[in-house]
Every structure is written in C-alpha cells, then in structure tokens.
C-alpha positions as CSV (number, residue, x, y, z in Angstrom):
1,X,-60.3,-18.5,16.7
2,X,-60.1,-21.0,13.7
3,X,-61.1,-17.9,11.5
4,X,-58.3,-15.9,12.8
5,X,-55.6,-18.9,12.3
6,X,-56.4,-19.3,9.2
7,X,-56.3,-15.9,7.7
8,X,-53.3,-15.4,9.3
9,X,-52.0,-18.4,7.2
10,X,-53.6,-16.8,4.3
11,X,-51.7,-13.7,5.0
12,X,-48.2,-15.0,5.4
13,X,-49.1,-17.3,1.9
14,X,-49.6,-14.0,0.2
15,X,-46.4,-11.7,1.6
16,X,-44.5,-14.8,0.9
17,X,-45.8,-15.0,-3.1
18,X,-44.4,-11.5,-3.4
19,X,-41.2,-11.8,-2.2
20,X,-38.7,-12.6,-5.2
21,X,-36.0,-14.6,-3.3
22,X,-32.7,-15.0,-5.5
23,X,-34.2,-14.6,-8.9
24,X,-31.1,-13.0,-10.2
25,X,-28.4,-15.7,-8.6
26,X,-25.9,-17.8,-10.8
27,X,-24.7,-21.5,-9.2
28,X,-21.6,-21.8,-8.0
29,X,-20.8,-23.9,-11.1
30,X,-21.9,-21.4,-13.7
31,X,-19.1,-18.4,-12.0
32,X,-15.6,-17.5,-13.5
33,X,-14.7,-16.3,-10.2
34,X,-12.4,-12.8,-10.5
35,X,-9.5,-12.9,-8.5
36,X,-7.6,-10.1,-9.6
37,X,-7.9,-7.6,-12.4
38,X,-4.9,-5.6,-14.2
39,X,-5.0,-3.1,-16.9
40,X,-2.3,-2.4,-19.6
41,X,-2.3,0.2,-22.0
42,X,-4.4,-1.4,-25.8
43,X,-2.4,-1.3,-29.1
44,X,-3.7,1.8,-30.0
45,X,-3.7,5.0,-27.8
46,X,-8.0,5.0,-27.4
47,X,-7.7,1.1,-26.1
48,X,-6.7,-0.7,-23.2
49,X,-6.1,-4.4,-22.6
50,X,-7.5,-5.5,-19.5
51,X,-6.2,-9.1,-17.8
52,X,-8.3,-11.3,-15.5
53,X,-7.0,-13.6,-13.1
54,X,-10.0,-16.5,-12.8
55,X,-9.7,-19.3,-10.1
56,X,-9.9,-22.8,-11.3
57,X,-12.0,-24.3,-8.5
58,X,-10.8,-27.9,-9.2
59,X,-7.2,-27.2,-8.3
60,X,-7.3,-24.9,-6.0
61,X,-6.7,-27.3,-3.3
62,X,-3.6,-28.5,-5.3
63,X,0.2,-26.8,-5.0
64,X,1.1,-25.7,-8.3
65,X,3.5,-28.0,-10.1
66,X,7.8,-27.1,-9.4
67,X,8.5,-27.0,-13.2
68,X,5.7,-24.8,-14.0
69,X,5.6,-21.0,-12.8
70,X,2.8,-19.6,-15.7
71,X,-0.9,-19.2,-14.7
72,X,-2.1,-21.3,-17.5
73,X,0.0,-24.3,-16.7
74,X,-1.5,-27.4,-16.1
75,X,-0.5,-27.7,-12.0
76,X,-1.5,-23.6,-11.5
77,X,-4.8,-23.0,-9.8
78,X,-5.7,-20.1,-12.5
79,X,-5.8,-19.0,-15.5
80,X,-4.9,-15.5,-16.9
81,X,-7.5,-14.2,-20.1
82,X,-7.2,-10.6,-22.0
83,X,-9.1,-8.6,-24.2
84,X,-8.8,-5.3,-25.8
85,X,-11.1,-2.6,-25.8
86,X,-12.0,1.2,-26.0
87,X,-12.6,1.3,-22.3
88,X,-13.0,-1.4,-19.5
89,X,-15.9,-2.2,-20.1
90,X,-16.0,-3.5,-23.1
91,X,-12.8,-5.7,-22.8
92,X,-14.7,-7.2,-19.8
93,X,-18.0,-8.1,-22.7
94,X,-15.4,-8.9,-24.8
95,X,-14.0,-11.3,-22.2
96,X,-17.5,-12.5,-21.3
97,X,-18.0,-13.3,-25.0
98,X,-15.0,-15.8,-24.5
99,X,-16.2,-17.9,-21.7
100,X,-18.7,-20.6,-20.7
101,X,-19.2,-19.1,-17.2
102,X,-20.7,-15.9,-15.8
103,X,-18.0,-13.2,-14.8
104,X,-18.2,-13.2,-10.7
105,X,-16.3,-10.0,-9.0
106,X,-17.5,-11.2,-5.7
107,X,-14.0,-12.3,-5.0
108,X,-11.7,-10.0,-6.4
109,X,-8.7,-8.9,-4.6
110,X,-6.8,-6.3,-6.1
111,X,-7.0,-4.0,-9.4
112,X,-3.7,-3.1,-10.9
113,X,-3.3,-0.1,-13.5
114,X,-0.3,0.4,-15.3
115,X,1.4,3.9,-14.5
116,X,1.0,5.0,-18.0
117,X,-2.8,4.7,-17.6
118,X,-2.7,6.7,-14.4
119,X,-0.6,8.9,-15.2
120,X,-3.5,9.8,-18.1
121,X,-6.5,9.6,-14.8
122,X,-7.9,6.1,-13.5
123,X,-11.6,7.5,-12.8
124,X,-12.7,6.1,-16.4
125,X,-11.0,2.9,-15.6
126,X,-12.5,2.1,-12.1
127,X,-15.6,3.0,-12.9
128,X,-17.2,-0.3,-14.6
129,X,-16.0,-1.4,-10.8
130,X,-17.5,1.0,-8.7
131,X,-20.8,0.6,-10.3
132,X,-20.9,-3.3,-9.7
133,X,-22.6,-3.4,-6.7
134,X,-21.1,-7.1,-6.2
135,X,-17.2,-5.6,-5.5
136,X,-16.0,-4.9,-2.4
137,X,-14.8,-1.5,-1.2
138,X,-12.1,-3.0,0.1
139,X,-10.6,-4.1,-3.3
140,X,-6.8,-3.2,-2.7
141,X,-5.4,-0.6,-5.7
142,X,-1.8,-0.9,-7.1
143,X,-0.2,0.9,-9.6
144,X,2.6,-1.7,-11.6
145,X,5.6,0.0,-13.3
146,X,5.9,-3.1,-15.8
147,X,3.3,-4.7,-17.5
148,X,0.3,-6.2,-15.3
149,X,-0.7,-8.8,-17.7
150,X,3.6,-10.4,-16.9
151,X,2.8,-11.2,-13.5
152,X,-0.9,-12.0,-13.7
153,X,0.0,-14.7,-16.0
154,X,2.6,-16.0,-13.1
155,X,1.7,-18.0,-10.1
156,X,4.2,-17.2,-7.1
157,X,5.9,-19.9,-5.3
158,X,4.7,-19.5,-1.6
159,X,1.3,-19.2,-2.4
160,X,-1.1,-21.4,-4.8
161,X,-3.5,-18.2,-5.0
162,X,-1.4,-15.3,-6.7
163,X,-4.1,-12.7,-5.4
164,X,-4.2,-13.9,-2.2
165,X,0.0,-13.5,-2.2
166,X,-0.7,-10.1,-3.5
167,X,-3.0,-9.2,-0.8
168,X,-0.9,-10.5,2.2
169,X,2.4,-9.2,0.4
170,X,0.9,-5.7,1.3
171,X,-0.2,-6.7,4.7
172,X,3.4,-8.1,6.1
173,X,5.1,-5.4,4.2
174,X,3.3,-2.4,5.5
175,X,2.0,-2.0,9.5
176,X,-1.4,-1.3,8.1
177,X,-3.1,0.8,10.5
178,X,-5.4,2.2,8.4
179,X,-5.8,-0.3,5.8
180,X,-8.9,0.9,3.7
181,X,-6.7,4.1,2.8
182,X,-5.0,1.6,0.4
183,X,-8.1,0.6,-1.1
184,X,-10.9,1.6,-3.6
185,X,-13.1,2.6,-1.3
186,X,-10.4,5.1,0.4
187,X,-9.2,6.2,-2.8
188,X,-12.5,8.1,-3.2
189,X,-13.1,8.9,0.3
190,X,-9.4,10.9,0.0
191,X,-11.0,12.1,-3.3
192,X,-13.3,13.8,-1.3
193,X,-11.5,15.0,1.7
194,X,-10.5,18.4,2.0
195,X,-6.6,18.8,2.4
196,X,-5.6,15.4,1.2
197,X,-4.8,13.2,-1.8
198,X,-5.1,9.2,-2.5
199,X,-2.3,6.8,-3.2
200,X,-1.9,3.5,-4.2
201,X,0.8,0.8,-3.9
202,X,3.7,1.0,-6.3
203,X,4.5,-2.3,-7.8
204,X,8.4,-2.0,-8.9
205,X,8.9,-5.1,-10.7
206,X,8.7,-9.0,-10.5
207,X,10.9,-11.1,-8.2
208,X,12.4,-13.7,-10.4
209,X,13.2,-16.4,-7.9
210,X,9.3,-16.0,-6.2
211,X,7.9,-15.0,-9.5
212,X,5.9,-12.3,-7.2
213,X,5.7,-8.6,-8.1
214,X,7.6,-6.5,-5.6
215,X,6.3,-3.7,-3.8
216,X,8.6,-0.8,-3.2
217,X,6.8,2.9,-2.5
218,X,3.5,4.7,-3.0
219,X,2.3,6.1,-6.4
220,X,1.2,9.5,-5.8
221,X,-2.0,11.0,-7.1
222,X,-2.9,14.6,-7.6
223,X,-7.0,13.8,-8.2
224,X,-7.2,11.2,-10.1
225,X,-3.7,11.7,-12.1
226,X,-0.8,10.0,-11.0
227,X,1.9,12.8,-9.9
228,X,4.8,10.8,-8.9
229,X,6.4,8.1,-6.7
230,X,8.0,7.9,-3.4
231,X,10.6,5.2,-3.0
232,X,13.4,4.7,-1.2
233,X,14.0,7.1,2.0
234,X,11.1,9.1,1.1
235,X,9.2,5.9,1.5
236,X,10.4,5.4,4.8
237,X,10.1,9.0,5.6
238,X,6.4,8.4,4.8
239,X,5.9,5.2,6.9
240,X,7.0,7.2,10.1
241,X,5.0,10.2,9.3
242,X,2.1,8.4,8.6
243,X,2.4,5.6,12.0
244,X,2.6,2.9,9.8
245,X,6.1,2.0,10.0
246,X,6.5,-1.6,10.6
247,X,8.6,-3.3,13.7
248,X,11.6,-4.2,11.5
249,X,15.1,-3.3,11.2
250,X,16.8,-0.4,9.7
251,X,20.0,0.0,8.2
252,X,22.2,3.3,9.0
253,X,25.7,4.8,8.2
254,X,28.0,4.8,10.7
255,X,28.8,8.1,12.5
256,X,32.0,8.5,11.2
257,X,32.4,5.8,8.7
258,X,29.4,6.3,6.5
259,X,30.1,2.9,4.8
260,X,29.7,0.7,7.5
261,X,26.6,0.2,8.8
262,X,24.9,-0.3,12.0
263,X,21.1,-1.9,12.9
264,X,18.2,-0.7,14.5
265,X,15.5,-3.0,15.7
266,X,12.6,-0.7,15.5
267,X,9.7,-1.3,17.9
268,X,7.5,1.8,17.6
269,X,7.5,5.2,15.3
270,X,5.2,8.0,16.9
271,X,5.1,10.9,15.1
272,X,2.7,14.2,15.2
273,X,2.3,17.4,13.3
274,X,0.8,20.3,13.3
275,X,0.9,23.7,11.0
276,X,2.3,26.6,12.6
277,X,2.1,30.5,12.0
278,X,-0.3,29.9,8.9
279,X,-1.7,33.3,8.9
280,X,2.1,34.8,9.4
281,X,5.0,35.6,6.3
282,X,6.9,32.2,7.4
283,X,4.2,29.6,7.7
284,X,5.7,26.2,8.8
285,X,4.7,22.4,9.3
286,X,6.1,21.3,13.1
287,X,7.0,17.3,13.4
288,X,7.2,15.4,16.3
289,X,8.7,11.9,16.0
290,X,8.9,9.3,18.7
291,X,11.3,6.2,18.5
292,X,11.6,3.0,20.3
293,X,14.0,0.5,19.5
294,X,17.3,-1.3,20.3
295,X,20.4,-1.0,18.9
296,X,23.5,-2.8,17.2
297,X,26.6,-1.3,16.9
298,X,29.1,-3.7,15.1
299,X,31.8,-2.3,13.4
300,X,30.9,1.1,14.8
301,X,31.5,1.1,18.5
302,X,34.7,-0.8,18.6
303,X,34.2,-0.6,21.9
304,X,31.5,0.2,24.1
305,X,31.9,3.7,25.6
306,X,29.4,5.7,26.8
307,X,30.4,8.7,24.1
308,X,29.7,5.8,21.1
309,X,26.4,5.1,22.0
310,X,25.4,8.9,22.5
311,X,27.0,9.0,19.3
312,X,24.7,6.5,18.0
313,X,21.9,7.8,19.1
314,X,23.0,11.3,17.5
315,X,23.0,9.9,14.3
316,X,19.7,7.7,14.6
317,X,18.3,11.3,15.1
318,X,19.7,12.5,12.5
319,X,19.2,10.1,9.4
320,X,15.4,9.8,11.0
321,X,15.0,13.3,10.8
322,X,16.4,13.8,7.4
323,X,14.0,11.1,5.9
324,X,11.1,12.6,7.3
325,X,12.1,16.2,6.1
326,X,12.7,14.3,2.4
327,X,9.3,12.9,2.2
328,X,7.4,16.5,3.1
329,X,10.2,18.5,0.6
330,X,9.7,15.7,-1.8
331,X,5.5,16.0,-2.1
332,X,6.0,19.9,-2.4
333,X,8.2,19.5,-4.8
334,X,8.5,18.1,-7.6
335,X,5.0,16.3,-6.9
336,X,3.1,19.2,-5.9
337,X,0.6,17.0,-3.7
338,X,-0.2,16.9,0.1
339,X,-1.1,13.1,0.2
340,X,0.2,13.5,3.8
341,X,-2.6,15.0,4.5
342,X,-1.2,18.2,6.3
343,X,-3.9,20.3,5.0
344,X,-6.4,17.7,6.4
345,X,-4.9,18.3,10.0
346,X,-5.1,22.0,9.4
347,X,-9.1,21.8,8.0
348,X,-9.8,19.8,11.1
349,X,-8.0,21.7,14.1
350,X,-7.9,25.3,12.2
351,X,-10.9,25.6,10.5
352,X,-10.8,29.4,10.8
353,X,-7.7,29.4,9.0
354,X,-9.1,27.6,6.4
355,X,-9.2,29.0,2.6
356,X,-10.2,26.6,0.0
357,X,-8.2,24.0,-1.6
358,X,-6.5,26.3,-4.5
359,X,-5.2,28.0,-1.5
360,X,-4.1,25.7,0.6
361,X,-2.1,24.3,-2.5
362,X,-0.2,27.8,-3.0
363,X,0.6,27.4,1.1
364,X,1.8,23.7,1.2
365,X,4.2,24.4,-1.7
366,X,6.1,27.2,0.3
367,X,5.8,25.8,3.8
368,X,8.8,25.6,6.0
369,X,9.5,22.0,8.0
370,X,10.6,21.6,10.9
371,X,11.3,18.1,12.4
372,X,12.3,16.7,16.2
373,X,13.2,13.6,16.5
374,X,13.4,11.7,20.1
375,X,15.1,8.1,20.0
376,X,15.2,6.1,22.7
377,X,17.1,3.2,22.6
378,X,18.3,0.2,24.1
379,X,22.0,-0.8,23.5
380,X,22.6,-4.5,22.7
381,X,25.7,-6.1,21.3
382,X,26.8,-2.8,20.4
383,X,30.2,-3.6,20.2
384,X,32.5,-5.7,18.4
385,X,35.5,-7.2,20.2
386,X,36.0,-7.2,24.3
387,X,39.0,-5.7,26.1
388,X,39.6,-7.9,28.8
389,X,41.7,-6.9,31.5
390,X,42.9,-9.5,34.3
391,X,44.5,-9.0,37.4
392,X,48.5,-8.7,38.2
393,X,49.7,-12.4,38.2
394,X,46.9,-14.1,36.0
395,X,47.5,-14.7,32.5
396,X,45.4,-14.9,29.5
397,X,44.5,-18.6,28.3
C-alpha cells in the first residue's frame, strides 16, 4: 500500500514538472492596456497612421478634470499615441518601440477605420487583429467619416472611459438584437455567408458639447470594400427591416400639413420577408411589417374625430412603408449590395432556387418590392384644444 502511495506521488511530481503554467504572462504592471484602436490614412498613399487609446490605471477611478476635454490632459484617464507605418503592423512595433510597457489587446473595445481606408478594403488592416489570439471577437467595428485620431485624443463628458462611452453609445442607440453582426467576429462570419454582406457603424462626426463621436447609419460593404452609407430614412428603413428598431419616438408629417409634425411612441417593429416568383419574368421581394405604438396628434387633429385618427394611422402606414421601400431601392442601387440579407433568406428557405452568388447579384439588382405595413395604435393626447359644450342655462367660467 505504501509502495502504491508513493509512486502515485511520484507520478503527479512528474505530470506536474511538465506542465508549463504561465510562462508567457506579463504583470499587470508591465501592460499598456488597449482600449481602443483607430486608423487614419499615413502621409503618403502606401502608409497608414494608426492611434491607440491606452488606459492609465492610476486615474481611472478619477472623473476627468471640467477644464480639460483632451486624452492627454493631466485629469483624463488615457492617453492617445500614433505611429506611421506601411501597414498596421508595423505602426503597432513602431508604437511598441515608444513605450515602457508591453502592448495588451486583452481589453480593447472598438477598432475604427477611416472611410477612405475602407473604401480601399479593410482585410489588410484587421488582420494584425485577427491573428492575436488575445482580441476578442466581439471587438465592435466602426467606420469614422472624420479623422479617428480627433476623437481618440478626446475624453467625453459622461463617461471617464471614452471606449467604454463608445461601446454603450451603440448599445442605447441601436435595439441590438443581434449584436455580434456589428462586430469583428460577424464581419467575417457575413464574409462568409452566402446571400449577405457585413456592415459596420458609421461614425458621422464629433459632438462638440459631449466631445463624443456621433453615430448616424451603417457603412455598407460589398466584401471587404466599403460600397456606401445608409443614413437618414434609409437608416430607419433598415432598423425595421432588420427587428432592431429601438422603443423610441418618431417624428412624421402631418397628413395634410406636411410641416407640422406629429409623434409616435414606438413599442415594437415586426417585419418579415420573403422572395417571390424567383424563377418567373417579375421576381419580387414581399415585406411584412408589424407596428405597435401610441400616438400624438398635436397640431394635426384639431380635434379628435374618428376620421383624424384613421387619417393618422393612414399616414403612419404610409411614411413606414416608404422608408422601408428606400432602404431595399437604396442597396440595389446605387450600392449594389444585399447587406439585408434577402439572398440569405432565399439560400436558406429556397435552396432549389439557388444559383450562385454572381447570380443572385444580377437578381437582387432588378427585384421588384413590395411592402405592407400594419400599424396599430393607440391614440393619446391626439388632439390639441377641447370643445366643450355645456347645457342650456350654464355658462362658461
């Protein structure tokens, strides 16, 4: 029994000898952590100027100071640093070169190109990213119309962590219901869908008061290339096709004045397509679109008769169909990419109908759309001054 004891001891001694245990890990102390990366074009047309956004660990706990906004001031929690380089990679050993610590990604939040960059193809310049095993798939992607480096060197005003305010931005601005689409590691997984392209978020510009960069749209990629934007109503017209439109209010025109406007608290957008007749002269893309919300007339139902608030409701129909139609009309053409992913729905449910992808790109261009919409809504406060009407003999006070 002793015998068996103790070569079972001698045993675990040995498998324990062998096992190499964290022979690679840095302290704590010895990491520039990474909280956000952004990418400019360089000063020549075969360099690029890549920013990091590192965490000073000391102040994180402190609010930056009122009378300082930039990310090297003295009150901010980080520090912005930039190098030049003939590709990512070496503007990060160029970085690296720079700095006492050892480059940690384990914390980075969100990678922002420049649209000129993507617009050129962003495989070369998330590459170095992909390959560190250390980054998370769920690094968010953006795609900033003005430079990156302005509003990396910034720290915003509600938030000591200008990543983190990044990060959340896109969660509170979007209903996020499938929130790894917006990311790297659903970037490539669209890459490699059939019948579908990836996207990013489209930074527009910086908020002056918050010193935050807004977000306003998608940047549209065809591959890897960036094909376009969609702003405004298309935007919106994406949000509902796509289930993620948030429970927020929407401005519309009045029926008959269209420069009044009138509210709709929107509680849920439902919508549903399918591809019809693909194999026909006419094919055609069918929408469904379910909405659920109240409404607030104002200035457009002076008073509140039933034929106003079916008029309403008539024109919520129709300004919800007509951003929907936009946003399909508007990937045909001019952008010439299905990031809706219609083609998706008809490789999944039509497989038989199925072609290729240079085919299904000849057929997305020349489909036909065809949208329903079905609002119902509850009328509150939907109109603006009351009639009264008192009885023969009592008078108005």
């Amino acid at each position: 029994m002793r015998r068996m004891r103790l070569l079972a001891v001698v045993v675990c001694l040995a498998v324990s000898m062998g096992l190499t245990g964290c022979w690679d890990g840095v302290e704590i102390q010895q990491r520039a952590i990474v909280l956000m990366m952004g990418i400019d074009p360089g000063d020549t047309p075969d360099h690029v100027q890549v920013t990091l956004q590192l965490a000073k660990p000391r102040r994180l706990s402190i609010p930056p100071s009122g009378g300082s906004s930039g990310g090297g001031g003295q009150g901010s929690p980080v520090i912005a640093v930039s190098e030049q380089g003939r590709g990512v990679g070496e503007a990060l050993h160029k970085i690296q070169l720079d700095l006492n610590r050892r480059l940690f990604f384990g914390h980075l939040q969100a990678v922002v190109i420049h649209r000129q960059l993507a617009e050129r193809g962003i495989f070369t310049l998330l590459n170095p990213l992909v390959q560190t095993r250390i980054v998370s798939r769920n690094l968010w992607v953006f795609v900033s119309e003005p430079s990156t480096r302005a509003f990396l060197e910034k720290s915003p005003e509600l938030d000591v962590i200008p990543a983190m305010y990044l990060a959340d931005l896109f969660r509170n601005r979007i209903w996020v219901n499938r929130p790894y689409d917006a990311t790297i590691g659903g970037f490539h997984q669209r890459l490699a869908t059939p019948g579908i392209e990836p996207y990013a978020l489209l930074i527009t510009g910086i908020d002056s008061k918050l010193s935050a960069p807004q977000i306003d749209g998608l940047a549209v990629f065809s591959g890897d290339r960036l094909a376009g934007v969609l702003t405004g109503p298309q935007f919106t017209g994406w949000l509902m096709l796509e289930n993620q439109f948030p429970k927020s209010r929407l401005a519309l025109p009045c029926p008959e004045d269209p420069g009044r406007q009138f509210v709709i608290d929107v509680k849920s957008v439902h919508s549903r397509l399918r591809v019809r007749n693909l194999s026909g002269a006419r094919p055609y893309v069918d929408v469904d679109v379910r909405m659920r919300g109240s409404v607030e007339g104002g200035a457009c139902v002076p008073v509140e008769l039933q034929s106003g608030l079916d008029s309403l409701k008539r024109q919520v129909e129709r300004q919800t169909q007509g951003m929907v139609t936009r946003a399909i009309q508007w990937t045909q053409s001019p952008l010439h990419t299905d990031v809706l992913g219609i083609g998706r729905e008809v490789y999944r449910y039509q497989a038989a109908e199925w072609r290729g992808e240079a085919w299904w790109r000849r057929t997305f261009e020349r489909l036909d759309v065809r949208v329903q919409v079905d609002a119902r809504l509850d009328f509150m406060q939907t109109y603006d001054r009351i009639q009264m009407v008192y009885p023969r003999g009592d008078g108005a006070r």
